[in-house]
LOBAFI-30324 format. One record per atom (N, C-alpha, C, O): residue in one letter; x, y, z. Coordinates in steps of 0.05 Angstrom, whole numbers, plus 5000, padded with zeros to 4 digits. Layout:
<rs>
AXYZ...
</rs>
This chain:
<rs>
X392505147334X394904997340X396205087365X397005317368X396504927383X398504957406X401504877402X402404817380X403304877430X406104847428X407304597419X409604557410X404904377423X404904047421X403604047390X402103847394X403204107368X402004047350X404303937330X403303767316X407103977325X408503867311X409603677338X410003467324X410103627354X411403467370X411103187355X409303047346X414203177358X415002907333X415302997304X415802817288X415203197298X415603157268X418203307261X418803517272X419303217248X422103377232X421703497208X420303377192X423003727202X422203877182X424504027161X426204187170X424603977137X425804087123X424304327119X421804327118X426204587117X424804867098X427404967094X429304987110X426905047058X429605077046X428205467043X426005587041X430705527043X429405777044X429805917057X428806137054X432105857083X431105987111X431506187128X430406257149X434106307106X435206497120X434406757128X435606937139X432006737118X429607037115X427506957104X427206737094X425207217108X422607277092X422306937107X423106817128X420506857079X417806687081X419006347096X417706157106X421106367094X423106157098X422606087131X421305917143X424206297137X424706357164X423206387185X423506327209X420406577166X418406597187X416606347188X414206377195X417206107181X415905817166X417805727202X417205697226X420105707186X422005497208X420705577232X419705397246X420505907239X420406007268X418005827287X417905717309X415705867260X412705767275X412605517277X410705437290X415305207260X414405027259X414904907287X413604767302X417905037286X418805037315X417805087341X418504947361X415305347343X414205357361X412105297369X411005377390X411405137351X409604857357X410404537350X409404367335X412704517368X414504307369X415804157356X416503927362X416604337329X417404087309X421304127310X422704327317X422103917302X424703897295X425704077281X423404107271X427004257268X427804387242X430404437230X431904617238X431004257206X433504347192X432304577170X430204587158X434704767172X433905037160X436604997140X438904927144X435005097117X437705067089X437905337069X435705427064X439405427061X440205717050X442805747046X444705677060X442605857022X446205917020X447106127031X449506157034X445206317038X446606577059X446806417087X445006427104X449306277090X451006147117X450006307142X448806217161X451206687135X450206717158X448806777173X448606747198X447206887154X444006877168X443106767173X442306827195X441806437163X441506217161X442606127187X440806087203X445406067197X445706087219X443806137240X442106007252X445106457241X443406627261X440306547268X439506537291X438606507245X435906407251X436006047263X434405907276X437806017255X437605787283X438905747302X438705567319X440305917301X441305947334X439506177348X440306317367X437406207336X435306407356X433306137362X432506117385X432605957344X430905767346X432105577379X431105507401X433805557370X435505427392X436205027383X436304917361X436404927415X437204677404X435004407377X435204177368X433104627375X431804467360X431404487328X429504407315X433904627318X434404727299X437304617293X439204557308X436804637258X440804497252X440604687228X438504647215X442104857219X442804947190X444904817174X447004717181X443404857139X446304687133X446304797109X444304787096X448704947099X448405027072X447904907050X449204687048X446304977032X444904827013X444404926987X442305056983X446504866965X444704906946X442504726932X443004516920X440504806934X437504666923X436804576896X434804496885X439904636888X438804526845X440804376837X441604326814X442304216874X444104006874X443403806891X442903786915X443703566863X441903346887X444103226900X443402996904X446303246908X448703276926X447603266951X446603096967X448003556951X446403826976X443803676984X443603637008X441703576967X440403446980X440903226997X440503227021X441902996983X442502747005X443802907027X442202977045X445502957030X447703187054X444603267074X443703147093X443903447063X440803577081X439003367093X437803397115X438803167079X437102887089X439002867106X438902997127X440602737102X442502557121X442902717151X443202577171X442903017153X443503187173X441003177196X441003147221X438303207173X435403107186X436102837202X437302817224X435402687190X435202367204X438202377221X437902257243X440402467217X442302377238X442102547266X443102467288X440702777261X440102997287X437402977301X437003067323X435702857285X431402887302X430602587282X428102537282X431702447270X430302247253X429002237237X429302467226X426702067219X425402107196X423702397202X422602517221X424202437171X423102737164X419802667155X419002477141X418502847165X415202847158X414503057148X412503047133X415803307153X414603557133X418103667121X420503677128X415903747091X418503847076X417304187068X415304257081X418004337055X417404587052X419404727032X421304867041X419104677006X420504726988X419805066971X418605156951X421905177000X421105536989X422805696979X422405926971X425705526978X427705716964X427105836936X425305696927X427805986923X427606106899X427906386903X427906516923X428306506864X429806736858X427606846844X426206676835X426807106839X425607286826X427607506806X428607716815X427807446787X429707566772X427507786765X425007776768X429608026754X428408326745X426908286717X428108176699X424908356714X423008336694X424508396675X425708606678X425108206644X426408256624X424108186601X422408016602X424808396574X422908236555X425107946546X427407896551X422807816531X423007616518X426307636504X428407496507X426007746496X428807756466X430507786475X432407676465X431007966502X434508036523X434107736541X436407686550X432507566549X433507356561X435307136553X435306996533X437107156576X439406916559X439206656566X437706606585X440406486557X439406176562X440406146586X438706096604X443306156593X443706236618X442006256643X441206106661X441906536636X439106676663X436706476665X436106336684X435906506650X433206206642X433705866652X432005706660X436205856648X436805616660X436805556685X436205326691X437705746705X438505806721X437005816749X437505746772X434106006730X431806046746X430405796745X429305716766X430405606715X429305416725X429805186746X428105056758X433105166749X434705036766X433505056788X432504866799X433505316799X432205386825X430805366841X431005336865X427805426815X426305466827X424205206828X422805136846X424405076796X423404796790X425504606797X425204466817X426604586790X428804296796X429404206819X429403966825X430404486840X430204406869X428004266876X428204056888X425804366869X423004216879X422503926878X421703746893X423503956853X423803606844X425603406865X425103176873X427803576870X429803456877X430303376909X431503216923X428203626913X426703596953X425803346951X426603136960X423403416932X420403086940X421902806929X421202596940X423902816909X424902556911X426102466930X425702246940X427802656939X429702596955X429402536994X430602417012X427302696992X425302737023X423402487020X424102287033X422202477012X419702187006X419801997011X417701877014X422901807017X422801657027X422801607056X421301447068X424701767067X424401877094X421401837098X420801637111X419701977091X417202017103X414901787097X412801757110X415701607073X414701427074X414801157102X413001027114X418501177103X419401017128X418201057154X418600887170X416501277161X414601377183X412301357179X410901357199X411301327157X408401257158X407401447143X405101407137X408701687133X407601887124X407902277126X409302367144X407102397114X408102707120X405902937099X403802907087X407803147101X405503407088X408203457061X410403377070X408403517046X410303707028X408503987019X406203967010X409704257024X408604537010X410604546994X412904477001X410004626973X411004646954X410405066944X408205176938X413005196946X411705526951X412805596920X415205596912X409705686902X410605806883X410005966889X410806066910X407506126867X407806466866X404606536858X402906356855X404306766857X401806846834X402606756805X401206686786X405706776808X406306686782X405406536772X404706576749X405206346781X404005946781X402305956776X401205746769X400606246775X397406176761X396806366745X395306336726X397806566749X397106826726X399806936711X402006916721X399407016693X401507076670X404007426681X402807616689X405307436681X406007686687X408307746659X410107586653X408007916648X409608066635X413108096639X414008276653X414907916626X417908096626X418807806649X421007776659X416107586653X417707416674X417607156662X416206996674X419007076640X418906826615X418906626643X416906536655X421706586650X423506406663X421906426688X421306206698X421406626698X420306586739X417306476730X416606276743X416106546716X413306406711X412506196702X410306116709X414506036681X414805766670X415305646699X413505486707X417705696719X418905546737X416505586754X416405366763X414205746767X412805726783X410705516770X410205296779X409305636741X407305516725X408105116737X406604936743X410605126735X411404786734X411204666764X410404436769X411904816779X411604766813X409104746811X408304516815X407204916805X404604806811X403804586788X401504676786X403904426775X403204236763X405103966776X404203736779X407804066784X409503856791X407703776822X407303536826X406903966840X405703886866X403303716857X403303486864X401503786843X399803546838X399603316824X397603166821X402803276810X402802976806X404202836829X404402596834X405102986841X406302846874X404402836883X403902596884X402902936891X400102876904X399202666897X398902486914X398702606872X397302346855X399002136864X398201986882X401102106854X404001946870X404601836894X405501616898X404102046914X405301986940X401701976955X401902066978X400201936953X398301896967X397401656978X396001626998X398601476961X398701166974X400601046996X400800837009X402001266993X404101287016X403801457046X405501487064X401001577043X400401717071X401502067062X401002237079X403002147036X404302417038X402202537023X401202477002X401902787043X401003007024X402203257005X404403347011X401403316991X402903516974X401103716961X399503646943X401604126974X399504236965X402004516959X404004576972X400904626939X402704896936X400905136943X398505176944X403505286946X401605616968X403205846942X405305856931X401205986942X402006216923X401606456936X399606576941X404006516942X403906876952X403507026925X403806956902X402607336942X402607526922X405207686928X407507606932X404307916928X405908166940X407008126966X405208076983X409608126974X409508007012X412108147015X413908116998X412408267032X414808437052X417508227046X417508097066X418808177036X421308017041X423208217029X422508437022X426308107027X428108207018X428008266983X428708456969X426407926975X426407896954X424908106931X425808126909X422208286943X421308546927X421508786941X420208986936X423508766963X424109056973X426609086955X428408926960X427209276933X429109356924X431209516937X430509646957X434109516926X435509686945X435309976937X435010046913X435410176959X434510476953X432710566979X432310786988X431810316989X431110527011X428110547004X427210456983X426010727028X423910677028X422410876991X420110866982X424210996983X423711136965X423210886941X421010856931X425110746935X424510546918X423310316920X423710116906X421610366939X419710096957X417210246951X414910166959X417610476936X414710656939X413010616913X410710686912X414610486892X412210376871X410810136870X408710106857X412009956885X411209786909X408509696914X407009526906X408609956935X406610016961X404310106942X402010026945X405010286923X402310406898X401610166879X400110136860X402710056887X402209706865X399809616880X397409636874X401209516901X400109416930X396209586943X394209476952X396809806937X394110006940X392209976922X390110096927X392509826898X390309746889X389109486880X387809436860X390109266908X390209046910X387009106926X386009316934X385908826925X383008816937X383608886972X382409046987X385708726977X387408767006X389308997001X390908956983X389409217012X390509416998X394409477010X395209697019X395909277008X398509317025X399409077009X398408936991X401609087020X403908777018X402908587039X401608687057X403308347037X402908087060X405708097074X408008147066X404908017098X407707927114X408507667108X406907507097X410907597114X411807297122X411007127131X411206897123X409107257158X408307177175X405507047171X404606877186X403907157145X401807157139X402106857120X400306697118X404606847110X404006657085X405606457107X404506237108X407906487124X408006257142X405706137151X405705897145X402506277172X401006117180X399805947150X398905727153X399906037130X398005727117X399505497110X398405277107X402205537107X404405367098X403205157121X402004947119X404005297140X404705127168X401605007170X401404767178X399205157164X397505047169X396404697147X394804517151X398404757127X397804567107X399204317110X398804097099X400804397129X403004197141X401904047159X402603817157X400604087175X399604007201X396803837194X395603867172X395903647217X394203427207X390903597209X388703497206X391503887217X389003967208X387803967184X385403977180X390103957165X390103987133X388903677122X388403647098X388403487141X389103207135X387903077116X388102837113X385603287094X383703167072X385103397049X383903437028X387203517052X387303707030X390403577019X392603557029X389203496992X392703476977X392103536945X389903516934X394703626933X394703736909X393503976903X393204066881X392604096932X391604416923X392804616917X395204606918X391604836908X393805086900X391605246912X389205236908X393405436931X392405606957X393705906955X395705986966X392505996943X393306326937X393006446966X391406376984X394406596967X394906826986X396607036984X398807086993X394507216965X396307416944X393507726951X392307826932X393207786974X391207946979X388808076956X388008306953X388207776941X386307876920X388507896900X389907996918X389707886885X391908056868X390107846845X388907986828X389807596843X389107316819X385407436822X384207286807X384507546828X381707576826X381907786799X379807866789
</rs>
C-alpha cells in the first residue's frame, strides 16, 4: 500500500484514543484516508488528531449510544462525505471474575460495549456506505471470540457475539458492495493489559507471553496493519472472516 491507497475514503475507528485504535487511525490516514476518531478519553483522542492533522475530526463518543452514533455519522459526512470504512474497536476488558461474583450490572455493561456498540456502528454506518457504492467494516474482537478463557463470562460472550454478529453482516450487506471481516488479537502492548504498577506488574505478562508460539506481546502496530489491510480493496474477495492475530496463542 502506498500514500494514495485510501484516497477518497472516510473512515470511522471508534477506539481511538490509544493502543489498537489509534495506531489504525494513524496508518489509515497515511495512506490517504479521511478520519473521524471516537473515544471517550476527550483528551487524548484529541491529541491523536491533532497529530494526524487536517485530515482528522474527533468526536466524543459513547459507542453503546445510538445517539453518539447518528452525532459521529453526521460529523463524517458533514467534514470528508460518505463513509466507506468503519472499524468498530472500542471495548473494555474487565478483571477476570468467577462466575458467582459477577453482577448483572458488570455483565451488562460489557455487553453494551463491546457487542451493542458493534451493532450500533454497522446499522448506523451502512447506509452511508451503501450511498457510495460500497465499503470494508472490521469488526475487532479478541482470542476471546474463539477460545474460551476462564473468569471472562461477560468479555467472551460479548467477543463470542462480535464474531458471529460480523458474519451475518457479511451475509446482509454483500449485495450492497460492503464487506465485513473480524480480527482477533491476542496478547498486544496497549494500555488495556498493561496493568498499573509498573514494569514489575507487566511481568506475569511477558511470562504468559514467553510461551506463546511467537514468544512476546503484539504491537498495535501489528494488529493495525491487518485491520487496515482488510479495509483496503486488496482484501476485495474476503468477507465474513475471522483473522486471528494472537502470536499462535488459539493453536
Amino acid at each position: 500500500m502506498d500514500s494514495e491507497t485510501f484516497l477518497g475514503d472516510v473512515a470511522i475507528v471508534t477506539g481511538a484514543a490509544g493502543g489498537i485504535g489509534a495506531a489504525t487511525a494513524r496508518m489509515l490516514a497515511a495512506h490517504g484516508a479521511k478520519i473521524v476518531l471516537t473515544d471517550i478519553k476527550q483528551a487524548l483522542g484529541t491529541q491523536v488528531a491533532a497529530d494526524i492533522g487536517e485530515a482528522a475530526r474527533f468526536v466524543a463518543h459513547d459507542v453503546s449510544d445510538g445517539c453518539d452514533w447518528k452525532t459521529v455519522l453526521s460529523v463524517a459526512e458533514d467534514s470528508f462525505g460518505p463513509v466507506s470504512i468503519l472499524v468498530n474497536n472500542a471495548g473494555i476488558a474487565p478483571t477476570p471474575t468467577p462466575l458467582f461474583e459477577v453482577s448483572e450490572a458488570d455483565y451488562r455493561r460489557v455487553i453494551e460495549i463491546n457487542q451493542i456498540s458493534c451493532f450500533l456502528g454497522m446499522k448506523t454506518v451502512a447506509p452511508s456506505m451503501i450511498g457510495r457504492g460500497g465499503g470494508a467494516i472490521v469488526n475487532v474482537s479478541s482470542v476471546a471470540g474463539l477460545k474460551a478463557e476462564r473468569g471472562a463470562i461477560a468479555y467472551v460472550a460479548s467477543k463470542f457475539a462480535v464474531t458471529g454478529m460480523t458474519k451475518v453482516a457479511a451475509l446482509d450487506l454483500a449485495k450492497d458492495n460492503i464487506r465485513v471481516n473480524s480480527v482477533h488479537p491476542g496478547l498486544v502492548d496497549t494500555p488495556m493489559v498493561r496493568p498499573e504498577g509498573g514494569a514489575a506488574a507487566f511481568e506475569p505478562i511477558l511470562q504468559f507471553a514467553s510461551g506463546l508460539p511467537i514468544p512476546r506481546p503484539g504491537s498495535p502496530a501489528e494488529i493495525a496493519n491487518l485491520i487496515v489491510f482488510l479495509a483496503s480493496k486488496s482484501a476485495s474477495f474476503l468477507t465474513g472472516g475471522s483473522y486471528a492475530a494472537d502470536g499462535g496463542w488459539t493453536l
